[in-house]
N, C-alpha and C positions, 0 to 999 in steps of 0.2 A: 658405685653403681656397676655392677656384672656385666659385661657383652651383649648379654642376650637382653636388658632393657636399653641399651644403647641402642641396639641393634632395632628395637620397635620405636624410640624414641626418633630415629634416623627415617623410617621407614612413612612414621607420622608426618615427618616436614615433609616428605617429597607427594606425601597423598595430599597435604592440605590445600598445596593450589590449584586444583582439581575439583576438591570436595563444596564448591560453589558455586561449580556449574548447573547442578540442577534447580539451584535455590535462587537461583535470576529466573527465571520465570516466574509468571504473574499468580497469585495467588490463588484466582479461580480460572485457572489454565485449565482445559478438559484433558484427563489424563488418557492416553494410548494405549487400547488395549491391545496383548501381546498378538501377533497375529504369527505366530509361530509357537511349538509348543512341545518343541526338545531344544536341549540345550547340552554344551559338554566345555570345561575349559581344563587349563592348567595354571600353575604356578606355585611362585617361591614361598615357603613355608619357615617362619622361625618357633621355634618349637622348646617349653621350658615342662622337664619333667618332675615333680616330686618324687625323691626317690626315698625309699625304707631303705637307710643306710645299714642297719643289724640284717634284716634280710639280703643285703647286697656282700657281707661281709663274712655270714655263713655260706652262701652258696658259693664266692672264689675264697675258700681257706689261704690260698697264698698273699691274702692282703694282709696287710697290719693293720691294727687299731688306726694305725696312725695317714691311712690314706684318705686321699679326697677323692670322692666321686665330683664328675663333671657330665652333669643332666642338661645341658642347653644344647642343641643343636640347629640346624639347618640344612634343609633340605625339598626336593618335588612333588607336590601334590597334586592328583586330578581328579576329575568328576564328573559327573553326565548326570543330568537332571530329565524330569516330565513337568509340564505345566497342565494338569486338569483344567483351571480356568485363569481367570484373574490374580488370584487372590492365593489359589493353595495347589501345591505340587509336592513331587518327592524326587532326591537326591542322594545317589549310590559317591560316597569318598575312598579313595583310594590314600594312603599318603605313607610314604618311608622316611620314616623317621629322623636318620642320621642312625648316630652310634652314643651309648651311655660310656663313657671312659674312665678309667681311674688313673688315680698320679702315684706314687706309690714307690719311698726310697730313692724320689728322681726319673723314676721310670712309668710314663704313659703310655697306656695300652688301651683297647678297645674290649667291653667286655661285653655288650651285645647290642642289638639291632634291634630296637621296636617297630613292628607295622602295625596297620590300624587300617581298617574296612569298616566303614560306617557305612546304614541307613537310616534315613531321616525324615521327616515332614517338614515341608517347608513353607510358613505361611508366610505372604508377602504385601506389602504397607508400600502400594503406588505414591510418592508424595509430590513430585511433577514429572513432567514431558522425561525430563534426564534423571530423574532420581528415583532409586525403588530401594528400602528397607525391607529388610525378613529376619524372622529367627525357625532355627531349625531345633529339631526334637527328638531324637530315635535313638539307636543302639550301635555300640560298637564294638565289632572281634579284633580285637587285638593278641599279638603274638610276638612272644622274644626269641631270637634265633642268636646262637654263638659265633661271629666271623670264623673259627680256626676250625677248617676242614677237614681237622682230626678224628673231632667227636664222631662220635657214632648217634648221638642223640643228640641234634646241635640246637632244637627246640627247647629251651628252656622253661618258660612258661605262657601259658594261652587262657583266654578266658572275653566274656561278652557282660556288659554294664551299660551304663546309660553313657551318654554323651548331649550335648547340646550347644548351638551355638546361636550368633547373630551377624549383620553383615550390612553393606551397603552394595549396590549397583548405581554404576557411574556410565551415563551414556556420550561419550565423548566424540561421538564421531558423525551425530546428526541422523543414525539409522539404526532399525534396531539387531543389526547381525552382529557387532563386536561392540561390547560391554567390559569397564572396569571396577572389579571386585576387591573387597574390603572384608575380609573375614576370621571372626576371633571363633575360638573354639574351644569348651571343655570336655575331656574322656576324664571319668573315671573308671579305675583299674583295683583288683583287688587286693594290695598293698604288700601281696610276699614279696616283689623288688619295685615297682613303683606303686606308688598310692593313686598319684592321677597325674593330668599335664594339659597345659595350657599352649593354645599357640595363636599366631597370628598370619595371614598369608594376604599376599597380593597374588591376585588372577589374571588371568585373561578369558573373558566369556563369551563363548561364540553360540547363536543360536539359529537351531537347522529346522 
């Protein structure tokens, strides 16, 4: 098992004792409509990219056949949302990636930086007092930039694809101003160095 499923596997236990607070309440509880209707959070992002290893191996010629790409990273995410009503809203993501590496002869290096700006629809599934489901819908620009501040063209490559995700909201705190978030996420990318990538984040959600 790689880091990066340890790393969600790890991430799972410490959501789980939490993830039953909103399922104690009664079954025909009447659910609380938001009475607030922006919102914006942050947090921790772990992030697994498919990468096209022949694409990744033509564009740095100084690799050998014989290197390994390292596509898992971590890293911070953020977001700011709108609630139209109950049920459906939109959410602008921010999120940097980390860094794609390769190992190569002994020697690891960083050979670039994905970022990712999504928009999205987000519809959402009240299930009680603490608990609220969604899945999200929309598009996202993503762009690769080179760390080494030689290049003159440090952009590697950029491009916009679908993305989607889904999520929980955890109210822990008895109110509805700070909310904990649960959130798995697919981009696809057009596959000259990654194909697509998957991640998972824990938030903190404050709403204004």
């Amino acid at each position: 098992m790689n880091i990066f499923f340890r790393q969600i596997v790890l991430l799972g236990l410490l959501i789980l004792p939490v993830s039953t607070w909103g399922l104690e309440a009664e079954a025909n509880a009447s659910v609380t409509k938001p009475t607030t209707l922006g919102y914006w959070g942050i947090g921790f992002d772990l992030i697994n990219f498919s990468a096209n290893r022949n694409g990744v191996l033509s564009t740095f010629p100084s690799l050998t056949q014989n290197a390994s790409i390292q596509s898992n990273s971590a890293n911070l995410r953020g977001f700011v949302g709108f609630q139209f009503d109950e049920f459906l809203g939109a959410q602008f993501d921010l999120a940097s990636m980390g860094s794609v590496r390769s190992t190569d002869l002994g020697v690891t290096k960083q050979l670039f930086n994905p970022t990712l700006f999504s928009i999205s629809a987000v519809l959402n599934k009240p299930i009680s007092e603490n608990l609220k489901a969604f899945g999200k819908l929309g598009g996202t620009y993503w762009y690769l930039d080179q760390p080494s501040a030689t290049q003159n063209t440090p952009s590697l490559n950029s491009g916009f694809a679908p993305s989607f995700g889904v999520g929980l909201d955890f109210n822990l705190y008895g109110g509805s101003e700070r909310m904990l978030r649960l959130e798995w996420n697919y981009y696809k990318m057009d596959g000259v160095l990654l194909n697509s990538a998957n991640s998972l984040s824990l938030n903190a959600l404050f709403n204004f």
